[in-house]
VOKE-966287 format. One record per atom (N, C-alpha, C, O): residue number from 1; x, y, z; atom name; chain; residue in one letter. Coordinates in Angstrom, 2 decimals. Example, Ala and Ser with C-alpha at 12.3 -4.5 7.8 and 13.67 -1.06 7.14 Angstrom:
2
1 / 13.19 / -5.69 / 7.80 / N / A / a
1 / 12.30 / -4.50 / 7.80 / CA / A / a
1 / 13.20 / -3.30 / 7.80 / C / A / a
1 / 14.24 / -3.32 / 8.46 / O / A / a
2 / 12.85 / -2.25 / 7.08 / N / A / s
2 / 13.67 / -1.06 / 7.14 / CA / A / s
2 / 12.90 / 0.03 / 7.87 / C / A / s
2 / 13.41 / 1.14 / 8.04 / O / A / s
END
This chain:
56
1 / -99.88 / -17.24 / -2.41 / N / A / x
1 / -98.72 / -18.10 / -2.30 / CA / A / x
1 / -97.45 / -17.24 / -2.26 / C / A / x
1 / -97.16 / -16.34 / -3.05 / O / A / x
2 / -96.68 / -17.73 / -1.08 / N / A / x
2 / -95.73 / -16.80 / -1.17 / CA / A / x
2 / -94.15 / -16.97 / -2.00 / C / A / x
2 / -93.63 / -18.08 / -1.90 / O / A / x
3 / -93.42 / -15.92 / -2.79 / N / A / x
3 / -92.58 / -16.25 / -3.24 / CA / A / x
3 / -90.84 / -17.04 / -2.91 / C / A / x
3 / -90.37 / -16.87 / -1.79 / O / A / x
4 / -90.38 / -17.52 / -3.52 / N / A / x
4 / -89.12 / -18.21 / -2.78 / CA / A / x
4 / -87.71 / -17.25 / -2.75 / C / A / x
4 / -87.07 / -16.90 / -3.74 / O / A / x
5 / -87.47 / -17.00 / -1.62 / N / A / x
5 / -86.41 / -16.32 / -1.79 / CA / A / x
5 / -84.90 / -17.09 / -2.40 / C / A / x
5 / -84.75 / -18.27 / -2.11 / O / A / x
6 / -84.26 / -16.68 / -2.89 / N / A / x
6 / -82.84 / -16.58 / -3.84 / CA / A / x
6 / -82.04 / -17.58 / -2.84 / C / A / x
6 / -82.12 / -17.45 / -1.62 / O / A / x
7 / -81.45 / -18.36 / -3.31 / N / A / x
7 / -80.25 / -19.14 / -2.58 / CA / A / x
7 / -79.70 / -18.23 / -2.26 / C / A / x
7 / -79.74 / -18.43 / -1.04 / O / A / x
8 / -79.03 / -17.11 / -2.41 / N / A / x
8 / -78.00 / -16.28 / -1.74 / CA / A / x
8 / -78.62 / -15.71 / -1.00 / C / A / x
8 / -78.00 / -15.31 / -0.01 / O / A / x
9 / -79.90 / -15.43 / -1.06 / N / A / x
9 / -80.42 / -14.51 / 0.51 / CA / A / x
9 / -80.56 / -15.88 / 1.17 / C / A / x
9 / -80.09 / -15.77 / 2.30 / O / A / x
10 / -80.80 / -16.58 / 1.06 / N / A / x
10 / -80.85 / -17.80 / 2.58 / CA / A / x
10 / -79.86 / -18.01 / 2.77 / C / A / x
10 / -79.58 / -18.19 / 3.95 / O / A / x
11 / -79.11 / -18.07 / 2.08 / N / A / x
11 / -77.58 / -18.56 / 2.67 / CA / A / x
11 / -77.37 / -17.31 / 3.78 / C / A / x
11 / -77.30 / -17.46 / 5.00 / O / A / x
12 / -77.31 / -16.42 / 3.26 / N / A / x
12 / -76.93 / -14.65 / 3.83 / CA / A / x
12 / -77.56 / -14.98 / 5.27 / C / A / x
12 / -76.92 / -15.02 / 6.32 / O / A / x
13 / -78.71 / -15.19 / 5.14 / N / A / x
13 / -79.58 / -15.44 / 6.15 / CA / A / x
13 / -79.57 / -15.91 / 7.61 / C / A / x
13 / -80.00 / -15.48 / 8.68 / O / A / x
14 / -78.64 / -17.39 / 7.04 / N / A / x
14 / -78.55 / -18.50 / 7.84 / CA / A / x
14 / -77.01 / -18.22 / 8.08 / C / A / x
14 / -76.78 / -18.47 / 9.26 / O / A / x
15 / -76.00 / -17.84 / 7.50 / N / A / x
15 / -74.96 / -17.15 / 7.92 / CA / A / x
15 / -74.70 / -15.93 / 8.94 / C / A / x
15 / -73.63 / -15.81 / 9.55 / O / A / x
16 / -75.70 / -15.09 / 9.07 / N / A / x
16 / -75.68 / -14.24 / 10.13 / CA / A / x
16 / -76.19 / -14.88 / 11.56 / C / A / x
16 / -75.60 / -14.87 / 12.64 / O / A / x
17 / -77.55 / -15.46 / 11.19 / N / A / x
17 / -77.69 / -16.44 / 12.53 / CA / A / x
17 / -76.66 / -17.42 / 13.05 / C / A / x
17 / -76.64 / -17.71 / 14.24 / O / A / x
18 / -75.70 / -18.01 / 12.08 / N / A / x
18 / -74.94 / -18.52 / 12.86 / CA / A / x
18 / -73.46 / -17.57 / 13.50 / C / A / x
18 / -72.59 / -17.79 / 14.34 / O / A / x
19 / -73.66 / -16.92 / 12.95 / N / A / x
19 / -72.45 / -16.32 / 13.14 / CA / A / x
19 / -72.72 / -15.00 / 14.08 / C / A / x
19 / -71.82 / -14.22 / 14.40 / O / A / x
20 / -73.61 / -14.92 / 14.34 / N / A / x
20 / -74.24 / -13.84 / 15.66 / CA / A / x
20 / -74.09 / -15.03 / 17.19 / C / A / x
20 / -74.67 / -16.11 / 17.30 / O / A / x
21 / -73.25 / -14.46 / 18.08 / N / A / x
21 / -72.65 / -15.00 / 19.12 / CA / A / x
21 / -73.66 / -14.54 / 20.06 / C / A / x
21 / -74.53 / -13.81 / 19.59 / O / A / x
22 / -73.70 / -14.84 / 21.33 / N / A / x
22 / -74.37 / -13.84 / 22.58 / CA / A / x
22 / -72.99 / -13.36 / 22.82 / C / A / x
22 / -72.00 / -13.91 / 22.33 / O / A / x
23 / -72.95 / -12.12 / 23.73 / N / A / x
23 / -71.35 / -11.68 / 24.03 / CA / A / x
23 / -71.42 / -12.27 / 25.63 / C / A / x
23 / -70.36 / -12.62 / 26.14 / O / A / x
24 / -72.42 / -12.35 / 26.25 / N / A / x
24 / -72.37 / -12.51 / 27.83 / CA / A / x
24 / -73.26 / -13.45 / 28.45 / C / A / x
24 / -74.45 / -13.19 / 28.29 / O / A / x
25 / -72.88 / -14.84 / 29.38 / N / A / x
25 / -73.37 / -15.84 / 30.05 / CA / A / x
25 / -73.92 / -15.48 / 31.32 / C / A / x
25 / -73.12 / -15.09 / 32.17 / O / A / x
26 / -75.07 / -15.54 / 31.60 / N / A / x
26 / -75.32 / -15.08 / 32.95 / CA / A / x
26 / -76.33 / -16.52 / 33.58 / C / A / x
26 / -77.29 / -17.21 / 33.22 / O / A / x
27 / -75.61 / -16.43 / 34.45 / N / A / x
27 / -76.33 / -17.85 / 35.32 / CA / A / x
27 / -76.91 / -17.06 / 36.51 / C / A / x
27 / -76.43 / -16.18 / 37.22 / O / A / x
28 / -78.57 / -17.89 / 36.45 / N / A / x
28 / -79.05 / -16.93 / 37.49 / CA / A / x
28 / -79.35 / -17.85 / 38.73 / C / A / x
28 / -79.52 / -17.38 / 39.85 / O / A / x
29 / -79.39 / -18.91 / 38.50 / N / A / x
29 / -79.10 / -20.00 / 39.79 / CA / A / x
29 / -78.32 / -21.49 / 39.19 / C / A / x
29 / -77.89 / -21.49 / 38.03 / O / A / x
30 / -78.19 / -22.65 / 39.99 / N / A / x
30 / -77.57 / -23.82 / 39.87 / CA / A / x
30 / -77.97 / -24.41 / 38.49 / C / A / x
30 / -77.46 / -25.14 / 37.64 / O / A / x
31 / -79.41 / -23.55 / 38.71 / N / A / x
31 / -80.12 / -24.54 / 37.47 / CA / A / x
31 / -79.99 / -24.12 / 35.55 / C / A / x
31 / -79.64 / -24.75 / 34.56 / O / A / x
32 / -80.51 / -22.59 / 35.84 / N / A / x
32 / -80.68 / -21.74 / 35.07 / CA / A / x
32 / -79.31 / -20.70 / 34.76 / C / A / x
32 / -78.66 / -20.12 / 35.62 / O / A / x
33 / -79.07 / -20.65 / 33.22 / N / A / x
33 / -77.91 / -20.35 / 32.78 / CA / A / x
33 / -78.74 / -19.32 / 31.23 / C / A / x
33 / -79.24 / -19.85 / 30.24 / O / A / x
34 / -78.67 / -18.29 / 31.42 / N / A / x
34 / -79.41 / -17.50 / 29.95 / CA / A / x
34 / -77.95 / -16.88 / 29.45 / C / A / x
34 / -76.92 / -16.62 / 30.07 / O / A / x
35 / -78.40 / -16.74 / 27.84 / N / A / x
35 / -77.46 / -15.67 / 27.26 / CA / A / x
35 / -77.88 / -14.29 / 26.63 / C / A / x
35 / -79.04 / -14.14 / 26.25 / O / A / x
36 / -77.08 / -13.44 / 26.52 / N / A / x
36 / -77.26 / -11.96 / 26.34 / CA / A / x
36 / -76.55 / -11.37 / 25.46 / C / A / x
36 / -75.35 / -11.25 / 25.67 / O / A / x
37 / -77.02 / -10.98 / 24.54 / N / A / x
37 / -76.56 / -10.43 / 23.18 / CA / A / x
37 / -75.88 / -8.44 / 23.83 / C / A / x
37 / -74.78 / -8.03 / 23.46 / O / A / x
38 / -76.70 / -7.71 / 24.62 / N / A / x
38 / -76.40 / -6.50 / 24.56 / CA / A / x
38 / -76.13 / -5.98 / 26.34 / C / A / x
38 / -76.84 / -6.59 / 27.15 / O / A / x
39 / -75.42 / -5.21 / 26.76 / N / A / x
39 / -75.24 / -4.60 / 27.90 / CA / A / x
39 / -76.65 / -4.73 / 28.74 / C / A / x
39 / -76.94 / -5.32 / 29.78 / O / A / x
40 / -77.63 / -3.69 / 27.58 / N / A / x
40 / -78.88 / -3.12 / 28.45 / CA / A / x
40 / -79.23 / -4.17 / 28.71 / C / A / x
40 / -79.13 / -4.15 / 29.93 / O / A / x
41 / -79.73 / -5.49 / 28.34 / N / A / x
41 / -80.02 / -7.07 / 28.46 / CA / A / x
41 / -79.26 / -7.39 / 29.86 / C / A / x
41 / -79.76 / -7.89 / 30.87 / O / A / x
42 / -78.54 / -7.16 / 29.75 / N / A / x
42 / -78.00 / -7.30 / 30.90 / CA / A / x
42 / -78.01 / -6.65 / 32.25 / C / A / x
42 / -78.10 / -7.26 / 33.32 / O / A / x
43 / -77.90 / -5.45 / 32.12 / N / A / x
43 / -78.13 / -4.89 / 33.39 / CA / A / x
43 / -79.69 / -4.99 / 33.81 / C / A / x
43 / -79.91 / -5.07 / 35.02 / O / A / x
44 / -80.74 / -4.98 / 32.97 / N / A / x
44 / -82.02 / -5.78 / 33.31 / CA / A / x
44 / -82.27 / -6.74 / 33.95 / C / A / x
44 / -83.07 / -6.81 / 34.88 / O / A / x
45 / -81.47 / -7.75 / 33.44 / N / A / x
45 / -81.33 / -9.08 / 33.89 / CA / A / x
45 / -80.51 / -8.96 / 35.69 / C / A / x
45 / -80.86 / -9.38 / 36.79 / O / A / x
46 / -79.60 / -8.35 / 35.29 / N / A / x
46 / -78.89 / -7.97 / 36.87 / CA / A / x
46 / -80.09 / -7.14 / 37.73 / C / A / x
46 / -80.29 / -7.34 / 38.93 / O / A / x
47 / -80.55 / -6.57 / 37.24 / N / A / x
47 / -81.25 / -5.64 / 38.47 / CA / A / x
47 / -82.77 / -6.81 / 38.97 / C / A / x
47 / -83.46 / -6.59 / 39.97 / O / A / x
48 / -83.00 / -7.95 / 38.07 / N / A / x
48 / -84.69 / -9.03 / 38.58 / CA / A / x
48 / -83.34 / -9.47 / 39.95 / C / A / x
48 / -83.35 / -9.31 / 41.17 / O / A / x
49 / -82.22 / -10.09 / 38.92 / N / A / x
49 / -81.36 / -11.36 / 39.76 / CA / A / x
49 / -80.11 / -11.17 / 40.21 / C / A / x
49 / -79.09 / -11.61 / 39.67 / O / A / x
50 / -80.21 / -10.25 / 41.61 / N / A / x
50 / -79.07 / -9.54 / 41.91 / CA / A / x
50 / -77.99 / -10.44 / 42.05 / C / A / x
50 / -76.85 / -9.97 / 41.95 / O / A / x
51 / -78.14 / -11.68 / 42.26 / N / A / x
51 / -77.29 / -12.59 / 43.14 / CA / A / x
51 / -76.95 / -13.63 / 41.71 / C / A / x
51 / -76.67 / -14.83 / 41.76 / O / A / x
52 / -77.06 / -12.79 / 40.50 / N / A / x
52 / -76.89 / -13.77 / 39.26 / CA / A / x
52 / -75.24 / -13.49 / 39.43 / C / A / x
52 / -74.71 / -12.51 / 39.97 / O / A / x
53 / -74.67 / -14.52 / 38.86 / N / A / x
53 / -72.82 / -14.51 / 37.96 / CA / A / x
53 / -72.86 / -14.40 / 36.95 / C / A / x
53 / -73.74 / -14.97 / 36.32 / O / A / x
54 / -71.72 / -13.45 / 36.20 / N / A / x
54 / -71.66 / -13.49 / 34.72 / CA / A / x
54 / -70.73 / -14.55 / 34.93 / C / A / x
54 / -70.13 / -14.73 / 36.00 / O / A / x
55 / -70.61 / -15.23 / 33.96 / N / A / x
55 / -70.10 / -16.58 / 33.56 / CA / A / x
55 / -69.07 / -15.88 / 32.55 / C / A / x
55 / -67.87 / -16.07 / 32.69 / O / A / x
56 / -69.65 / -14.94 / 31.37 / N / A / x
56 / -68.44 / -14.41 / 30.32 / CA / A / x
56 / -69.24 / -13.70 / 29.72 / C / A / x
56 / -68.86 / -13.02 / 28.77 / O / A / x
END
């Protein structure tokens, strides 16, 4: 059985997940719209879907 972690580590927890943004919108057609936390994510993503827009 596993133990319960501390109200302050979940809080901690659930505070970084919300508060971790993506920095960059990339739409790769009309339909499809992904987000991207880091550069390299991105230029990956640019080199499948040349014809993608960054959005922001």
């Amino acid at each position: 059985m596993a133990r319960k972690k501390s109200k302050e580590k979940v809080e901690k927890i659930i505070n970084e997940i919300k508060n971790s943004k993506p920095k960059f919108k990339l739409q790769l057609d009309n339909k499809t719209t992904i987000t991207l936390k880091t550069q390299e994510q991105l230029n990956k993503w640019m080199e499948m879907y040349p014809k993608a827009q960054l959005i922001s």
